[in-house]
C-alpha positions in Angstrom: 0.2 37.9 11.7 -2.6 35.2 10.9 -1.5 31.7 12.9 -0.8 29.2 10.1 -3.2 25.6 10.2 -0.9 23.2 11.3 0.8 25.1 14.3 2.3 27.8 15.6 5.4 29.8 13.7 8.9 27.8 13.9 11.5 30.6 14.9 9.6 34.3 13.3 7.5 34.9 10.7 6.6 32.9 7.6 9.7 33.4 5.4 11.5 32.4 7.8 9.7 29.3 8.5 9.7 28.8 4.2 13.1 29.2 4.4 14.2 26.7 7.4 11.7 24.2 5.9 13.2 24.3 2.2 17.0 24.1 4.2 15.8 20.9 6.2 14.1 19.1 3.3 17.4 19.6 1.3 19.2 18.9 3.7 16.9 15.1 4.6 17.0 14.3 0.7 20.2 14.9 0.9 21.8 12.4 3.9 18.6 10.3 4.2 17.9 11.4 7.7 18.5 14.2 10.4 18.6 15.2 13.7 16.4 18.2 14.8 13.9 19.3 17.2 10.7 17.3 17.5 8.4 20.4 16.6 10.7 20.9 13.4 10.4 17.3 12.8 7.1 17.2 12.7 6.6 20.5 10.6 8.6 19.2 8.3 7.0 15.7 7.8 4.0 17.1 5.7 6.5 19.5 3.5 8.9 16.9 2.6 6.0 14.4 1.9 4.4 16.8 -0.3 8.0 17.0 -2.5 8.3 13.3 -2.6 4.3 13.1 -4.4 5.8 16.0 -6.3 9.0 13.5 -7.5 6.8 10.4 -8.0 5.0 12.1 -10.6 8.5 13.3 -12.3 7.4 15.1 -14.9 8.7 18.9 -15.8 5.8 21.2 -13.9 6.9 19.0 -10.9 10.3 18.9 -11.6 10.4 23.0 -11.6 7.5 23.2 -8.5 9.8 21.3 -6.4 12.8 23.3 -7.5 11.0 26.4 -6.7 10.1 24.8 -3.2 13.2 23.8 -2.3 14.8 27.6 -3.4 17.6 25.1 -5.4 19.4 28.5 -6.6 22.9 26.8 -6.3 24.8 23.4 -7.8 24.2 21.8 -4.4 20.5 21.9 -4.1 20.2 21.1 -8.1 22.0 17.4 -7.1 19.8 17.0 -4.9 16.5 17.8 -6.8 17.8 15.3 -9.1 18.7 12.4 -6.2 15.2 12.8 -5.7 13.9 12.7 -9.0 15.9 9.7 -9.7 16.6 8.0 -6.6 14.3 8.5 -3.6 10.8 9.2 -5.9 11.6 5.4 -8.0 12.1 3.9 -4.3 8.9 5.1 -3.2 6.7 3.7 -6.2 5.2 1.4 -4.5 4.3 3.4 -1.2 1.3 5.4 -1.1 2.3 7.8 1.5 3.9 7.5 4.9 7.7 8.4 3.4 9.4 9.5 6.3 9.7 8.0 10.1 9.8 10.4 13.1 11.9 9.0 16.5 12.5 10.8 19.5 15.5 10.6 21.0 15.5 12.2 24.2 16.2 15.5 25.5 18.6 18.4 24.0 21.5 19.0 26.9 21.9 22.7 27.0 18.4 23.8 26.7 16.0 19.9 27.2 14.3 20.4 23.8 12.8 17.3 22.8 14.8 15.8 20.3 14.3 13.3 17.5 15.6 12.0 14.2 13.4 12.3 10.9 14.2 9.6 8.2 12.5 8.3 5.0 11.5 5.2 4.9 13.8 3.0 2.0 12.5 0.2 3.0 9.6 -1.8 0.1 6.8 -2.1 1.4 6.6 -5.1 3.8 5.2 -8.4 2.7 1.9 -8.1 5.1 0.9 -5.3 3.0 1.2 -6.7 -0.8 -0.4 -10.0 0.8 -3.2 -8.3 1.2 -3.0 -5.8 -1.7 -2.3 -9.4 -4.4 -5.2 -10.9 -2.2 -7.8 -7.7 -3.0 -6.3 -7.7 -6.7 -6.6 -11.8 -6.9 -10.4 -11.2 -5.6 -11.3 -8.9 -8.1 -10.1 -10.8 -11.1 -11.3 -13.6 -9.6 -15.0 -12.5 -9.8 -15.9 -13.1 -13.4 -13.6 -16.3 -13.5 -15.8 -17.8 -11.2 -19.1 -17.5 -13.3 -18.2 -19.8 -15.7 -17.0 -22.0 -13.6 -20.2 -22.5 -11.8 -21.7 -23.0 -15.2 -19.3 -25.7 -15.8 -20.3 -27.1 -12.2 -24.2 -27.1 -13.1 -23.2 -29.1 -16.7 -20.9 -31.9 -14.8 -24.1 -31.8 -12.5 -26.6 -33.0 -14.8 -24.3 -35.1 -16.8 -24.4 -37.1 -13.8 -27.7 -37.5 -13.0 -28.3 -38.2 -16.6 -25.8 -41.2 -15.8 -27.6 -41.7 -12.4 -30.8 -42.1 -14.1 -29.4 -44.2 -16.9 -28.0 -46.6 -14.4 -31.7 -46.7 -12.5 -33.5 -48.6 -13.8 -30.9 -51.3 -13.6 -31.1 -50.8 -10.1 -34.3 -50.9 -10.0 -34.4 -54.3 -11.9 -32.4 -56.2 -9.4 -34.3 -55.0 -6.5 -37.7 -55.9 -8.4 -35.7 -59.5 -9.1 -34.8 -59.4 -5.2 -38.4 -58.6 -4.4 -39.9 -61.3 -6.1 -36.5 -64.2 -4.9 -38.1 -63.1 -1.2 -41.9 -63.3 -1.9 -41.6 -66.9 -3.5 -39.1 -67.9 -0.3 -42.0 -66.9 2.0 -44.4 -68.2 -0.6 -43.0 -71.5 0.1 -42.9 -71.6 4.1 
């Protein structure tokens, strides 16, 4: 038997481990979050993830791929292909992955398996992140609508030193006046 890429075999061979991840992906869409092993919850992270990008697309080919994936043969797993057409995908619009949250909880008390709880994030996304997603956004518009404003800039600019040099030579007249008030007071010493 070939050793699959992301670790080893979770309880026999790989029906069984298609099967037990379908059952625990239903079974997460279905009460939001579970308790299971920490090896299980972190086989199932990437397969449930996978069915959520499925869901946000929400068209028919992923409608029926994630129906196939999830083996939704009876009523039960048919609601809850449609929860997460219509429910969990629209609540993850905005996210661009990261849909569940693994936390251990300890240690199993019969056999001290490492234990922890799998849940998907409902949450929005937190303010931090869209501060900096509207500041990227607000930067890139921003670009051309700074051009012309610098062309404004240079216009105001030479307007006033077209008023500068207007109002020079009047300047320049008092301190010639000035000039010649001194030179006749030391004229007359």
């Amino acid at each position: 038997m070939p050793t699959p890429t992301k670790g080893p075999r979770l309880g026999g061979g790989p029906a069984h481990e298609k099967i037990m991840l379908a059952n625990l992906s239903a079974q997460l869409f279905e009460h939001r979050s579970i308790t299971t092993t920490l090896t299980k919850a972190k086989r199932l992270r990437p397969y449930a993830e996978r069915l959520i990008t499925l869901a946000k697309k929400g068209d028919l080919a992923a409608r029926r791929k994630v129906v196939g994936l999830i083996s939704a043969k009876n009523a039960t797993n048919q609601s809850i292909v449609h929860e997460l057409f219509t429910v969990i995908a629209p609540a993850m619009a905005e996210r661009e992955g990261g849909y569940t949250r693994i936390t251990k909880i300890g240690n199993r008390k019969g056999d001290n398996a490492p234990m922890a709880v799998i849940e998907l994030v409902m949450e929005p996304v937190s303010p931090k992140q869209k501060v900096v997603a509207d500041a990227e956004r607000a930067t890139a518009a921003a670009a051309p609508v700074e051009e012309p404003e610098v062309e404004e800039t240079e216009v105001e600019t030479a307007e006033v030193s077209d008023e500068a040099a207007a109002e020079a030579p009047a300047d320049t007249e008092v301190d010639a006046t000035a000039a010649e008030a001194a030179a006749e007071e030391s004229e007359d010493k």
